[in-house]
NURO-905326 format. One record per atom (N, C-alpha, C): x, y, z; atom name. Coordinates in Angstrom, 3 decimals, padded with zeros to 6 digits, always signed. Layout:
residues N
ATOM       east      north         up   atome
ATOM          X          Y          Z      CA
...
***
This chain:
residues 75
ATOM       east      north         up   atome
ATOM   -003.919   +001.372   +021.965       N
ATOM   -004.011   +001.841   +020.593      CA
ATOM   -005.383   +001.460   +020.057       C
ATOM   -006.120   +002.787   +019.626       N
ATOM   -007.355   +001.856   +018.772      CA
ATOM   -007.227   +001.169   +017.262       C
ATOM   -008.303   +001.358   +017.217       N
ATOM   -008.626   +000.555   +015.733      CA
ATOM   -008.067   +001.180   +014.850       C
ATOM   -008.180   +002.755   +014.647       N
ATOM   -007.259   +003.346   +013.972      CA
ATOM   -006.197   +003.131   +013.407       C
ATOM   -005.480   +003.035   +014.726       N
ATOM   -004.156   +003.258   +014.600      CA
ATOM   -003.305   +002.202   +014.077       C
ATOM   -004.397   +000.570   +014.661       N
ATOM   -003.654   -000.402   +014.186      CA
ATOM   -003.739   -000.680   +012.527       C
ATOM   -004.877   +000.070   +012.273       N
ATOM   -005.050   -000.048   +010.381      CA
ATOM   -003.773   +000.535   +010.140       C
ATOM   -003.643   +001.970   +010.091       N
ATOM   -002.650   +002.956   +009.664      CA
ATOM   -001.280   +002.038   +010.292       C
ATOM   -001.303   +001.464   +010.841       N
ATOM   +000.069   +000.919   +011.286      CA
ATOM   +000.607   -000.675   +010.443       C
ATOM   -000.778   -000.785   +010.110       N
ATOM   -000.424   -002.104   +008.794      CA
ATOM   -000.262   -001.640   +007.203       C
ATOM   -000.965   -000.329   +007.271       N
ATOM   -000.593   +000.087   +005.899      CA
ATOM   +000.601   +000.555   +005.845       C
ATOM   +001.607   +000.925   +006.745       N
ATOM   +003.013   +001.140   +006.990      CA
ATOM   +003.165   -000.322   +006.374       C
ATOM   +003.066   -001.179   +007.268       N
ATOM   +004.058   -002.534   +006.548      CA
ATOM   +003.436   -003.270   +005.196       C
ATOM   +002.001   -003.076   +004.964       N
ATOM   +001.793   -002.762   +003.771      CA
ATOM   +002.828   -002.183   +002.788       C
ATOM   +002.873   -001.023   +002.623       N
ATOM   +003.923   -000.030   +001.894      CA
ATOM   +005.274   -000.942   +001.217       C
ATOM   +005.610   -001.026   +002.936       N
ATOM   +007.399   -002.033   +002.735      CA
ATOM   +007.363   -003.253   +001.919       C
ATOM   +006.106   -004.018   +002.401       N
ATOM   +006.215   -005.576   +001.982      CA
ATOM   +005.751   -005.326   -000.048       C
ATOM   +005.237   -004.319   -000.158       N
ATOM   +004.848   -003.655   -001.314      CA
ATOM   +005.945   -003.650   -002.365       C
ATOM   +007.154   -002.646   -001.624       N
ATOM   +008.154   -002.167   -002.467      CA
ATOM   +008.980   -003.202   -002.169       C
ATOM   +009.939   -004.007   -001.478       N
ATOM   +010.363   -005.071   -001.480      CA
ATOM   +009.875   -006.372   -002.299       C
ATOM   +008.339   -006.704   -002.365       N
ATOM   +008.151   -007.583   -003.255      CA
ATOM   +008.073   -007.248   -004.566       C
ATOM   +007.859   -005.880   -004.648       N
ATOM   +008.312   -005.510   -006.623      CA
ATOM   +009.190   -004.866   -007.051       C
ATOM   +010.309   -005.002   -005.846       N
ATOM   +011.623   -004.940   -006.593      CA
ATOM   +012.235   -006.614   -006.482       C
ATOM   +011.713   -007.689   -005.667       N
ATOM   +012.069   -009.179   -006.296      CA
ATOM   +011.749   -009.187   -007.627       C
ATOM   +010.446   -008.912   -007.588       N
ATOM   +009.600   -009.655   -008.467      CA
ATOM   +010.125   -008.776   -009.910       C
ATOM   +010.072   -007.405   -009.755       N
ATOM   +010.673   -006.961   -010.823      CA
ATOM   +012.522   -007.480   -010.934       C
ATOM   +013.147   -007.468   -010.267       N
ATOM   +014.351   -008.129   -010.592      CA
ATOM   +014.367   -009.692   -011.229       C
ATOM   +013.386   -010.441   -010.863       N
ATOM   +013.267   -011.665   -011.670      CA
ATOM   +012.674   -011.503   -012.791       C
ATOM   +011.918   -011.078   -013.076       N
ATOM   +011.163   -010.312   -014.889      CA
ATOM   +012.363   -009.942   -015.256       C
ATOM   +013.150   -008.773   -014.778       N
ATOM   +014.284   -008.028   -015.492      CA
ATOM   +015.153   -009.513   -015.846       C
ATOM   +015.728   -010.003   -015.004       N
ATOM   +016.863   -010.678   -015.486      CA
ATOM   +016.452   -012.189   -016.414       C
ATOM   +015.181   -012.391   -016.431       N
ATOM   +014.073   -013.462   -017.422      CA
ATOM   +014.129   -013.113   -018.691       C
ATOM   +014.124   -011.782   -018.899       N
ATOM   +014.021   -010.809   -019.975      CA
ATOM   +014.787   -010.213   -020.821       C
ATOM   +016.197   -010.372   -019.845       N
ATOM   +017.575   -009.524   -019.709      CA
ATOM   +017.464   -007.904   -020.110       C
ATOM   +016.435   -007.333   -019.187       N
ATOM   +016.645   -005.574   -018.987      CA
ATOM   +017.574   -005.403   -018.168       C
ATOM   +017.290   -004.529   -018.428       N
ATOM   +018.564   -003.810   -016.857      CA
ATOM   +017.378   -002.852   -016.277       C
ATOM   +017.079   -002.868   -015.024       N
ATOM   +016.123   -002.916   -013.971      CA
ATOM   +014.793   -001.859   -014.085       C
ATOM   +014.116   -002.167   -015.827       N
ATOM   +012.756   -001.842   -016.128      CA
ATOM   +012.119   -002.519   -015.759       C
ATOM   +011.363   -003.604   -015.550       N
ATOM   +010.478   -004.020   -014.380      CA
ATOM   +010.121   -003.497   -013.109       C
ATOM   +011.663   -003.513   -012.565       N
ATOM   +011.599   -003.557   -011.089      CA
ATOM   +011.610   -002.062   -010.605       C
ATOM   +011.785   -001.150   -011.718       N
ATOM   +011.442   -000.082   -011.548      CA
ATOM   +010.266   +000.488   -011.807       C
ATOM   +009.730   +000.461   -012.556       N
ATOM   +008.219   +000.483   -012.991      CA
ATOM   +007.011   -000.281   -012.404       C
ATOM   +007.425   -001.789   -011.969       N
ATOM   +006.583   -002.204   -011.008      CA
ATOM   +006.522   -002.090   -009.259       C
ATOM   +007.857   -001.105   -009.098       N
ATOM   +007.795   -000.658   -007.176      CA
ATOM   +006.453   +000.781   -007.542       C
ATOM   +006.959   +001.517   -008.954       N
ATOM   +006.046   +002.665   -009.401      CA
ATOM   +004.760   +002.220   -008.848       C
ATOM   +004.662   +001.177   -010.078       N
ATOM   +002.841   +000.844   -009.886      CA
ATOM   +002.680   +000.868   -008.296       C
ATOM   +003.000   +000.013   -007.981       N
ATOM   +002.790   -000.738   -006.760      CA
ATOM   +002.672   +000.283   -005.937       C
ATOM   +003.522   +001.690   -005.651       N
ATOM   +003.485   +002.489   -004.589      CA
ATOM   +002.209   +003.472   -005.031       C
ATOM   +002.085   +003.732   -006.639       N
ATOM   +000.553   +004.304   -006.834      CA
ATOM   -000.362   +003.621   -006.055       C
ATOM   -000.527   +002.378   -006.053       N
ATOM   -001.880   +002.077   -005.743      CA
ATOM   -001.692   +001.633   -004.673       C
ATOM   -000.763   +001.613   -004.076       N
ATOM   -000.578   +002.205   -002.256      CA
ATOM   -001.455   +003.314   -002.042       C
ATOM   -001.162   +004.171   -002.261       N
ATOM   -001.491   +005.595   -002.379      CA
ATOM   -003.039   +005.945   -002.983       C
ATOM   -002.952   +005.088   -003.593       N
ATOM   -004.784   +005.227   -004.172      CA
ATOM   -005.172   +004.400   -002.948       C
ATOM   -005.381   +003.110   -002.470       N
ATOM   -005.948   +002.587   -000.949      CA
ATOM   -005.530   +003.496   -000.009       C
ATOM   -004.413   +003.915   +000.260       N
ATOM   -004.523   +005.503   +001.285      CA
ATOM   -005.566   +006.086   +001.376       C
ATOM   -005.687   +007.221   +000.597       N
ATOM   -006.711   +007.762   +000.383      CA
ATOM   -007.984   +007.303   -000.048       C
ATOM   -008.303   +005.722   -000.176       N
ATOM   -009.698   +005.209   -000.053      CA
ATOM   -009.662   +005.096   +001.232       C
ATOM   -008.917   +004.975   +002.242       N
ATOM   -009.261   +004.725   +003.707      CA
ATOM   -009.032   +005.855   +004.799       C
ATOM   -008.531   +006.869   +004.079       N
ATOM   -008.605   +008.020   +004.727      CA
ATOM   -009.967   +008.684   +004.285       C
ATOM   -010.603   +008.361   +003.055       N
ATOM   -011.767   +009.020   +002.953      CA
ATOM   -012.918   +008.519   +003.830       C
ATOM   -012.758   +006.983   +003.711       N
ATOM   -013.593   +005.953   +004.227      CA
ATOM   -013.573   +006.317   +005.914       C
ATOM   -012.399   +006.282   +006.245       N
ATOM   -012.637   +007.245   +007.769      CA
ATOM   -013.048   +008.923   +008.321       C
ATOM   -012.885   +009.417   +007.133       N
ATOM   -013.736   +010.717   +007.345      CA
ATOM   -015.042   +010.876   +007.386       C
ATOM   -015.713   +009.852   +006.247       N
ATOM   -016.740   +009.794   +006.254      CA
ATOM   -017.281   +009.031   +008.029       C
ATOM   -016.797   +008.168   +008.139       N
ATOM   -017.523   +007.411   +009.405      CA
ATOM   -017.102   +008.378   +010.516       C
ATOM   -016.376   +009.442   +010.424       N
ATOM   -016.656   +010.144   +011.374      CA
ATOM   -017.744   +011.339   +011.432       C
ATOM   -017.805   +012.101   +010.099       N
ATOM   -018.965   +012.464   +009.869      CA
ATOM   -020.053   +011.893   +010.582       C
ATOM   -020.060   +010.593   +010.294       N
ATOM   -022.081   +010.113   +010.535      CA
ATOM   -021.885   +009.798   +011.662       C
ATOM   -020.432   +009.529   +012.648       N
ATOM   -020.664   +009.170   +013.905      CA
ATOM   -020.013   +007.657   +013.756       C
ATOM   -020.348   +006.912   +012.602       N
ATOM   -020.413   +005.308   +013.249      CA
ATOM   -018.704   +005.181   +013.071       C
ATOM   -018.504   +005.544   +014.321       N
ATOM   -016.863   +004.627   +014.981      CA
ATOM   -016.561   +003.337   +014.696       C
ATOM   -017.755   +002.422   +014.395       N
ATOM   -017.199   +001.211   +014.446      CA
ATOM   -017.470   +000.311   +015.966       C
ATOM   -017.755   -000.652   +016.044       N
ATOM   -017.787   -001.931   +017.400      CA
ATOM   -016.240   -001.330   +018.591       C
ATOM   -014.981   -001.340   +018.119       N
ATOM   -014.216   -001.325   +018.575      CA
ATOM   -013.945   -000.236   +019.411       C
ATOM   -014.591   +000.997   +019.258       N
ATOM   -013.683   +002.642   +019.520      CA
ATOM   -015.258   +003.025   +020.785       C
***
């Protein structure tokens, strides 16, 4: 597997460890607060936006380096 693949394969567990820690973290705000599960809904939101915004900074960031050629040490 190259270099690639092992990025794209941490932003997978990226993702998970993402939405799992802000639905704790929003379930402890919620019940600190006593909502019923606005935090933990609104903060998996955030959290998976800006998943999604670093996505696409590193899918751009690899288009570009293929453009100019530079692969990187590893590939």
């Amino acid at each position: 597997m190259n270099n690639k693949g092992i990025v794209f394969l941490g932003i997978g567990f990226e993702l998970v460890a993402m939405c799992v820690g802000g639905y704790y973290l929003g379930d402890y705000i919620d019940n600190y607060y006593g909502w019923k599960a606005f935090a933990s809904t609104y903060l998996v939101l955030a959290l998976m936006l800006s998943w999604f915004l670093h996505l696409f900074y590193l899918l751009r960031k690899f288009e570009k380096d293929a453009e100019t050629g530079n692969e990187g040490p590893n590939s």
